[in-house]
N, C-alpha and C positions, 0 to 999 in steps of 0.2 A: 271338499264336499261335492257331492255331486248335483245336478242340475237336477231339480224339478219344473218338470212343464206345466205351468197353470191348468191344463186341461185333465192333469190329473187328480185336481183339486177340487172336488165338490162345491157346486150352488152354494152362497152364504156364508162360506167360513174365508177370515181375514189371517194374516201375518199375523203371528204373535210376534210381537218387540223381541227384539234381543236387549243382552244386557240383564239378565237376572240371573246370572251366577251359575248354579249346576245345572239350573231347567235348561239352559242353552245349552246342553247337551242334544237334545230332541230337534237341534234346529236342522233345517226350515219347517218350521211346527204352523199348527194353525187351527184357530180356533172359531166357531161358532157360538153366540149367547143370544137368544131369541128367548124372551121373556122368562120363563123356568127353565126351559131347555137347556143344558150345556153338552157340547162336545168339542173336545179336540181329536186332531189328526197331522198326519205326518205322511208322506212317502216312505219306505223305511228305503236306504240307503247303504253303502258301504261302510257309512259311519256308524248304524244303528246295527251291524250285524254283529255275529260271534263267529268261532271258527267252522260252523256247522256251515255259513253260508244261509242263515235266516235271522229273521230278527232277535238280539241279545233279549233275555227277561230282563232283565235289568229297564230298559229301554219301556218296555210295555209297565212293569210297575211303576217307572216316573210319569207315562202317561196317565196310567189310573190315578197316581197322587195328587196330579194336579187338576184333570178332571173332576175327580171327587170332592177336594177341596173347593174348587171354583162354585162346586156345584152346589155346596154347602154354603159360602157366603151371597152365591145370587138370590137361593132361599131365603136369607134371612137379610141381604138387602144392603149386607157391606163390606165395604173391599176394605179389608186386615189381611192382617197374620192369621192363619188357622193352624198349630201345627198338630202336625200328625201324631196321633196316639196309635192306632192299631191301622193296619193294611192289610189285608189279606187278599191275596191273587191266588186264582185256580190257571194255570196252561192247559188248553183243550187246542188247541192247534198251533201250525208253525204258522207266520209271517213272512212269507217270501219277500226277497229283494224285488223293488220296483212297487212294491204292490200300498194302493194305499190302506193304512188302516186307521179307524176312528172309536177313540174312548166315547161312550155315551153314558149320560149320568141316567137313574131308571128312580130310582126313590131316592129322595130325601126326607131326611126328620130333625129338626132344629128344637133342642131344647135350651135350658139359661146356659151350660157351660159346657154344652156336646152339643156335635153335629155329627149323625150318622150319614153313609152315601153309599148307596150300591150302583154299579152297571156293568156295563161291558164292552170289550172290546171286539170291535167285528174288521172282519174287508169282504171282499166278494164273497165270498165261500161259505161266508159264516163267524161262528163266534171264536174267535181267536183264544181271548181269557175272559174271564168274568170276574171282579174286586168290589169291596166292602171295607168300605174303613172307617172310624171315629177319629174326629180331632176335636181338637180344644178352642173354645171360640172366650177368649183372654177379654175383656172389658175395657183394655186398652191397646194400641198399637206396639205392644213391646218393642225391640231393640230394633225397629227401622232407625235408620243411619237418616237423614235432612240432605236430601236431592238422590235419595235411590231412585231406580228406573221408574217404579210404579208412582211416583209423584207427578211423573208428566204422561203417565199411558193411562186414558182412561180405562175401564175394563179388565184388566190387567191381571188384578187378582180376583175378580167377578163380578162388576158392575157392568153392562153393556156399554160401549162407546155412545 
């Protein structure tokens, strides 16, 4: 992996933990949760690239899933499982190497067994892609394992620290 320098890393947003299975793909990821507000962000990296030499989609739809996700249980005020039903990502620009970029949630709507989430993803220049997705908000904690990561992180999957 390569080095990110703190100074490239926006006011307000923390480390997200490692230790959560494929999202540590995105690492060193990092997140912001200010009341409704969510965003994460990333430096994009060597790691996050494809052969084009900019940031993989791949990379940017995990960021929107789990932005949108988060964003969807801060709304409604608990950290579960949400999983995903629909995602839909538009690409409207590249992601350069080095450069950072951050998913921001923009609406949510929480009803008994959906959460819907739109936003987008920007860096300097503007809006990278833009996603909308519905997931499933279960009435219980389904198939967490006893002592996964998010049992000792608060915040984790959308409760602020």
């Amino acid at each position: 992996m390569d080095e990110v320098s703190t100074d490239q890393v926006p006011e307000g947003f923390s480390p997200v933990p490692r230790g959560q299975g494929f999202s540590d793909n995105l690492q060193p990821s990092y997140r912001r949760i200010e009341g409704d507000s969510v965003s994460f962000g990333l430096v994009v990296q060597s790691q996050h690239g494809n052969l084009m030499g900019i940031c993989h989609g791949g990379v940017l739809m995990t960021l929107a899933d789990i932005a949108a996700a988060n964003g969807v249980n801060v709304a409604r005020g608990v950290q579960a499982g949400s999983p995903t039903i629909n995602l839909a990502v538009d690409f409207i620009a590249a992601a350069r190497m080095g450069e950072w970029i951050q998913a921001d949630v923009h609406m949510v709507t929480v009803k008994r067994r959906f959460g819907f989430c739109s936003g987008a993803i920007v860096n300097s220049k503007g809006v990278v892609a833009r996603f909308s997705g519905t997931f499933y908000l279960p009435d219980h904690k389904g198939m967490i394992k006893p002592g996964a990561p998010w049992d000792d992180a608060p915040g984790l999957l959308g409760k602020p620290d």
